[in-house]
MIRODO-819358 format. One record per residue (C-alpha): residue in three letters; z, x, y. Coordinates in steps of 0.001 Angstrom, whole numbers, plus 500000, padded with zeros to 6 digits. Layout:
BEGIN
(ALA; (Z; X; Y));
...
END
This chain:
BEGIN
(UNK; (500000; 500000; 500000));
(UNK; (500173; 502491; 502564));
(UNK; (498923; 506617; 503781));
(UNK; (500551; 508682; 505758));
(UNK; (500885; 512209; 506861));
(UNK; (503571; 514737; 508821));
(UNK; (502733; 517410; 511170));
(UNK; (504547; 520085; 512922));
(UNK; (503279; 521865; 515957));
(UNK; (504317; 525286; 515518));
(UNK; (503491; 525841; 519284));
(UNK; (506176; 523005; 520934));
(UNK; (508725; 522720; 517726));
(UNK; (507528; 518939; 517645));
(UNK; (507728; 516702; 514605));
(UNK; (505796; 514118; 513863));
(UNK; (504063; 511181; 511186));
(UNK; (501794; 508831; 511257));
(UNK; (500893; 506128; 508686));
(UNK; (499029; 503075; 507891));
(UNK; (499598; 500161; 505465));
(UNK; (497953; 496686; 504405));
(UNK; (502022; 495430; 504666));
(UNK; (503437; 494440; 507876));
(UNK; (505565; 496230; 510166));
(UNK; (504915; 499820; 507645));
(UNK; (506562; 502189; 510138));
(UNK; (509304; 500032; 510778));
(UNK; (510397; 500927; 507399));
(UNK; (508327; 504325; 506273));
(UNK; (508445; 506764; 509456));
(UNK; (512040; 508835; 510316));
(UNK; (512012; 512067; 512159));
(UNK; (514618; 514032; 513962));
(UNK; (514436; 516331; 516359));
(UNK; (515083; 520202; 515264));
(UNK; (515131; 519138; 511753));
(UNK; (511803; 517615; 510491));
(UNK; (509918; 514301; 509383));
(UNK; (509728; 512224; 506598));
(UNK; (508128; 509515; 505317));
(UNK; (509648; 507139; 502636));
(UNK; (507163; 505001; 500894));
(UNK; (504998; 503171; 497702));
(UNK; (508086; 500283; 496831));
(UNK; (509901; 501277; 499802));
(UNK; (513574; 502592; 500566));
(UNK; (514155; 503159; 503882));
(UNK; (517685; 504533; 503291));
(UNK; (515753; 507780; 501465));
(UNK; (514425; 508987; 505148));
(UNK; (517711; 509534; 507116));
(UNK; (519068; 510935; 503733));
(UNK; (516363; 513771; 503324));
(UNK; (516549; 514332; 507460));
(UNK; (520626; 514671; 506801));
(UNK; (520207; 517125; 503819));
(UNK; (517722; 519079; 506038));
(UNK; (519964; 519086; 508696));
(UNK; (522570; 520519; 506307));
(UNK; (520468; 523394; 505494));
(UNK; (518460; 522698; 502795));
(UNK; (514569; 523066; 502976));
(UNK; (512059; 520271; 502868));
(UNK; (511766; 520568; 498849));
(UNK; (515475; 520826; 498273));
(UNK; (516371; 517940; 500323));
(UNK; (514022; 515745; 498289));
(UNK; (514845; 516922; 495066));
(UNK; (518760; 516510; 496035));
(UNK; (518253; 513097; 497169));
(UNK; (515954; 511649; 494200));
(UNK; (518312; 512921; 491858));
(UNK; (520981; 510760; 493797));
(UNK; (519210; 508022; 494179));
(UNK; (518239; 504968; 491847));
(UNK; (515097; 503450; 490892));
(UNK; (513637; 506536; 491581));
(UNK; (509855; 505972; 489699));
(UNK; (509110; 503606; 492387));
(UNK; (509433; 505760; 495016));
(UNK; (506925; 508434; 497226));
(UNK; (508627; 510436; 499509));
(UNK; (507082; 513113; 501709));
(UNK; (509324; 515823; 503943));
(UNK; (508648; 518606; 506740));
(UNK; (511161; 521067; 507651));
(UNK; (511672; 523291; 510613));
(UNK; (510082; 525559; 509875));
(UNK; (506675; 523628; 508591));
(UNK; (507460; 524232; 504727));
(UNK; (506428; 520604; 502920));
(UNK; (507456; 519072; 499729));
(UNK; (506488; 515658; 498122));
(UNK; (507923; 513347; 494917));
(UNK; (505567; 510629; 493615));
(UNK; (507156; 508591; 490867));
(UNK; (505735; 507662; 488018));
(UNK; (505969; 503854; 489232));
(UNK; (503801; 504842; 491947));
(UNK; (501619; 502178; 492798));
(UNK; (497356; 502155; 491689));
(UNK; (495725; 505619; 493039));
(UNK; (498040; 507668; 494183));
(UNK; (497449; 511419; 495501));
(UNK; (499074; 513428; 497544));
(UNK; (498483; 517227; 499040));
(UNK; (500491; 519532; 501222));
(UNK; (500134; 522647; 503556));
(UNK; (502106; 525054; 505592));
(UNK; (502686; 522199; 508771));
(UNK; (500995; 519791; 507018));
(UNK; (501499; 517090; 504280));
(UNK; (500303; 513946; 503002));
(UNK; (500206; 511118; 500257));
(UNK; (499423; 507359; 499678));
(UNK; (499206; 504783; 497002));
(UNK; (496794; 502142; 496105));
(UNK; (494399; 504251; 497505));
(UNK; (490280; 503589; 497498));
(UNK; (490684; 507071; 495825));
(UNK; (492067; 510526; 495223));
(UNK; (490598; 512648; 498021));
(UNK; (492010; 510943; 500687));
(UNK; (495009; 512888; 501707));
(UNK; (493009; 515917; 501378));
(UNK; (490720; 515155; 503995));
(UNK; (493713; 514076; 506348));
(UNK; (495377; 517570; 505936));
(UNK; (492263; 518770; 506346));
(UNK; (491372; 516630; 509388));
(UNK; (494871; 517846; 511004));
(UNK; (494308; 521341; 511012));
(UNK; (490744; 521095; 512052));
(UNK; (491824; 518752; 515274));
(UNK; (492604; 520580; 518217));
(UNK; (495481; 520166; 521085));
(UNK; (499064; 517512; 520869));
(UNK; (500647; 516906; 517933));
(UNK; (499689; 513003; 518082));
(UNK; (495814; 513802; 518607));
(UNK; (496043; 515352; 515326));
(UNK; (497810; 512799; 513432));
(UNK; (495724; 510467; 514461));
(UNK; (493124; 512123; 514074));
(UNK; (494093; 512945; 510375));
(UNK; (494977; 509218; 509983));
(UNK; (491332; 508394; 510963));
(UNK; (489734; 510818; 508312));
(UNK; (491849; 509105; 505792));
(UNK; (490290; 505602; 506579));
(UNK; (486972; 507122; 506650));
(UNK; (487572; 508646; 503507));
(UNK; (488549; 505268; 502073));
(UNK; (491860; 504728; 503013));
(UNK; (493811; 502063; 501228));
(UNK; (492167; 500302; 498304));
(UNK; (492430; 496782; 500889));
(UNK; (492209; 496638; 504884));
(UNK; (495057; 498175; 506718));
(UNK; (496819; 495728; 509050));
(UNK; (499846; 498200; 510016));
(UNK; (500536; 501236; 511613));
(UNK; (502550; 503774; 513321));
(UNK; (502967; 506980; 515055));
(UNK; (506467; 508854; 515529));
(UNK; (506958; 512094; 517391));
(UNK; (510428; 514284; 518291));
(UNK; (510773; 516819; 520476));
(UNK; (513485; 518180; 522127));
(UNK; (515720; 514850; 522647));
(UNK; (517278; 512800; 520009));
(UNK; (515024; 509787; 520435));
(UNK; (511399; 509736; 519797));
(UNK; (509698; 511595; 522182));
(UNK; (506560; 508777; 520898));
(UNK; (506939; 505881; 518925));
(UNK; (504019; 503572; 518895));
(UNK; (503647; 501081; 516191));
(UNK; (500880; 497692; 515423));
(UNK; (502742; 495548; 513467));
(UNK; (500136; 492879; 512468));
(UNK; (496771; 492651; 513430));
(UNK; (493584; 491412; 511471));
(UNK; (491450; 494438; 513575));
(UNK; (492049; 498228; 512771));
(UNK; (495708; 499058; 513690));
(UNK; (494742; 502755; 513441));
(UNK; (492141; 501991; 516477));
(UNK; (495015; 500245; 518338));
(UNK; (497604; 502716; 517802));
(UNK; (494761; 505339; 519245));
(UNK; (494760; 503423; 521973));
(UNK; (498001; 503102; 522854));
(UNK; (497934; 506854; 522496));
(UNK; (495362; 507493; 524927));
(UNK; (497522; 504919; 527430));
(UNK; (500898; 506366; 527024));
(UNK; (500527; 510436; 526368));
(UNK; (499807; 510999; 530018));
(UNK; (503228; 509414; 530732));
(UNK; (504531; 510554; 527836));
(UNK; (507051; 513017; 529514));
(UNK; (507914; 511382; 532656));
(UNK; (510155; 508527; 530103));
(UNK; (512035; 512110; 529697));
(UNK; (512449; 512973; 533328));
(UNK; (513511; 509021; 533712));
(UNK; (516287; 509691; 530824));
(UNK; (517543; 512820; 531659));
(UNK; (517289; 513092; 535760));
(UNK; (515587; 509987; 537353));
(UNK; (516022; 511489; 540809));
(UNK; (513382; 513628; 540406));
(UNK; (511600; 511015; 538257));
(UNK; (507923; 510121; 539455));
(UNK; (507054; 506814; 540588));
(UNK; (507205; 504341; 537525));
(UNK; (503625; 502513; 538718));
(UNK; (504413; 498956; 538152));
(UNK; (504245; 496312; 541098));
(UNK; (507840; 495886; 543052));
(UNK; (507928; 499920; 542627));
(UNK; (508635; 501912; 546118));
END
């Protein structure tokens, strides 16, 4: 039901995933990053409690392969479960159950790592790696980028009707978090676009956080 990918910028220290599902709402429940630490995405017959659980064991220490293996072999009804994690320092590491739903691949690089299930077929997260290290300049260019390789690659097995994007930087809130819950369209062409709306104002909702004085104008009518 759903592909996604990580990504670390090895330039900014910045996190990120990005995935896409024919299920509503799929990063609501399939994207956690943390800032410092790394990304994850828990997926296939999905636990959301499995994200924050890897993030915590990375945070402890442990590397992105370590973490996973120390939280399947805590956790129950493991065979249903495809879990993907990106450390700090861009080392990946994936577990696909054997419950793991219709075509189901997965492939990982230094910075780089992705997986899906019910897939149209087994190259797909291939060419998304592939995608992200081929697409130049911010981390959420690439993801998306990657994301749209995967569709044109043959994404899900159905239409998509979900998506997200998730980024961390520096702060311990998402530095981006753009998600489509529902729509009949392409919610990988919407997210894209919301992209393209909000990265140029991206770090001003910093300055607004952490020092509003010095904030710019915030452009909307009413605004001095």
């Amino acid at each position: 039901m759903t592909f996604s990918i990580l990504g670390r910028c090895a330039a900014t220290g910045q996190f990120g995933m990005a995935v896409s599902s024919s299920s509503p709402a799929v990063a609501a429940r399939c994207a956690h990053a943390r800032a410092g630490v790394g990304a994850v995405a828990s997926q296939n017959v999905t636990d959301p409690r499995l994200g924050p659980h890897v993030l915590d064991a990375m945070t402890n220490g442990m590397d992105a392969d370590a973490a996973i293996t120390s939280v399947i072999a805590a956790a129950s009804h493991t065979a249903f479960r495809q879990l993907l994690a990106i450390d700090r320092v861009g080392r990946t590491a994936i577990f696909s159950g054997t419950n793991t739903l219709g075509i189901n691949a997965e492939y990982q690089s230094q910075d780089a790592a992705a997986a899906g299930n019910l897939l149209a077929n087994t190259t797909i997260p291939k060419s998304m790696v592939t995608a992200f290290h081929d697409t130049e300049g911010h981390l959420g260019n690439r993801l998306i980028a990657a994301m749209q390789a995967g569709l044109d690659a043959g994404g899900e097995a159905g239409e998509v009707h979900s998506a997200g994007l998730l980024i961390v930087e520096n702060q311990d809130w998402p530095l981006a978090e753009l998600r489509c819950d529902w729509t009949e369209d392409c919610p990988i062409t919407a997210i894209s676009a919301a992209w393209d709306v909000y990265k140029p104002q991206m770090n001003d909702y910093v300055t607004r956080a952490l020092n509003p004085d010095s904030a710019p104008s915030y452009g909307v009518p009413g605004d001095l």
